[in-house]
C-alpha positions, 0 to 999 in steps of 0.5 A: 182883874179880868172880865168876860167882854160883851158878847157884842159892842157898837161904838160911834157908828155912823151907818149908811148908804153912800153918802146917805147916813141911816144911823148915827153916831150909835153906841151899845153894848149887849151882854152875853146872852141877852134878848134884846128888842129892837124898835122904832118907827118904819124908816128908823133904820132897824134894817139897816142897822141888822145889815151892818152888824152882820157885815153886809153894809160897811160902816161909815165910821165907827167900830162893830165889836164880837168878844172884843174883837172887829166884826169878821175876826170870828168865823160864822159867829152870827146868824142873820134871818132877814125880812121875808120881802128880802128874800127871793122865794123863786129861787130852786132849792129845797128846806133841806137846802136851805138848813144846810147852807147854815153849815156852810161856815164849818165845812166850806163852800166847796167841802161835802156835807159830813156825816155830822153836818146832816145830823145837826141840819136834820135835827134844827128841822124837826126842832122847828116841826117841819121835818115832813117838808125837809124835800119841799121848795122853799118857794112852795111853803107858807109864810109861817113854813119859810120862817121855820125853815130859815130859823132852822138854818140859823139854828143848824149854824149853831151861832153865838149871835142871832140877828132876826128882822121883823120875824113875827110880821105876816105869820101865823100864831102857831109860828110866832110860838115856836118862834119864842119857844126857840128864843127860850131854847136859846137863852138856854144856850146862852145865845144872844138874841137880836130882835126887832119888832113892831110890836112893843107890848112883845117887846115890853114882855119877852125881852131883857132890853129895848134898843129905841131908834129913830135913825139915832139912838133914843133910849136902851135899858130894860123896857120899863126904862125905855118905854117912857112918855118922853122917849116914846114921843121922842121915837114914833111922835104922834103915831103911838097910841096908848090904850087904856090897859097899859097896851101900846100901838103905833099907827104906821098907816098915815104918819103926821105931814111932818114925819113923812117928810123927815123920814124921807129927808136926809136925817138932820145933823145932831 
């Protein structure tokens, strides 16, 4: 009896840089579809793990999975939309220029846009409201309109995977919004969705499962499986705070002596 493989595997992965390893030993599997948080404290490595499921950082060990087969085997499968601090806003191209690079898969570095490549890039614009800055630089836009303008990109790449970083850290409500209306839209088609984020009450609300890391993996389940005492002491220590009403907050401004030091050590060997 066949069955329909997991849209994404990570097996044994150590991931690092250099001889520094970030994360390790890390497996996972992500069904089709699935939205999909990602959380920790500062320093756990959520970064780094993004870099290397899009293939921008090699793993040191280990085997990255799409549909069964070796990242890089399928063409432009995953979208990536980095942090914002990752991205230099200097550099002279317009939002038009921006959505269009999520084509570039299709039609090649060197091949002109086609007639249905300007389609699908006008359209992933005026999806995200910002079709009246399609001829703006980039470098010009609100925190909240760059945001847009990459997720358009991303949409215009027409993905089977969506890697986001942090997309919900420094804009405005509006953008946070749109932001989850798209993951919406996106479910839809049957997209998958990775996300991290700080905020695990969003995390706890708006997606299927939480991945839990700290440099290895704490826990991955549905969230009332993985927001727990042990694994939430276990991740942030004694930064978590829990409020009265069920909320959850972590303070990331002053961490413990003990995990400062840890997360600015080479991670201990398990």
């Amino acid at each position: 009896m066949s069955h329909t493989p997991h849209r994404l595997e990570i097996e044994n992965a150590n991931i690092g840089y250099g001889e520094k390893i970030v994360m390790r030993d890390l497996s996972f599997q992500v069904p089709h579809g699935a939205r999909v948080a990602v959380v920790g404290p500062n320093g756990a490595g959520k970064s780094t793990l993004f870099k290397a499921l899009v293939g921008i950082l090699p793993l040191q060990s280990g085997h990255i999975l799409i549909h069964g087969e070796l990242l890089g085997a399928h063409k432009d499968c995953v979208a990536y939309i980095p942090q914002r601090e990752d991205v230099d806003w200097r550099f002279p191209v317009t939002v038009d220029d921006v959505v269009m690079m999520g084509r570039f898969g299709q039609m090649g570095w060197l091949n002109r846009p086609s007639k249905m490549d300007k389609q699908i890039v006008r359209k992933s614009i005026e999806r995200m409201g910002i079709a009246d800055l399609a001829d703006r630089s980039i470098g010009q836009l609100s925190g909240g309109q760059q945001q847009r303008a990459f997720l358009a990109r991303a949409i215009a790449q027409e993905p089977h995977i969506l890697l986001m970083d942090e997309p919900f850290t420094g804009v405005d409500v509006t953008t946070q919004e749109v932001t989850l209306h798209l993951l919406d839209h996106l479910r839809n088609q049957q997209v998958t969705t990775i996300i991290s984020t700080h905020d695990l009450n969003l995390a706890a609300s708006r997606f299927d499962l939480v991945l839990l890391l700290n440099h290895k993996l704490i826990a991955y389940g549905t969230p009332q499986e993985v927001f727990v005492k042990e694994n939430l002491a276990q991740a942030f220590g004694n930064s978590l705070l829990v409020m009265e009403n069920g909320m959850m907050l972590v303070d990331e401004c002053c961490p413990p002596e003990e995990e400062h030091h840890r997360l600015h050590q080479e991670p201990p060997q398990s």
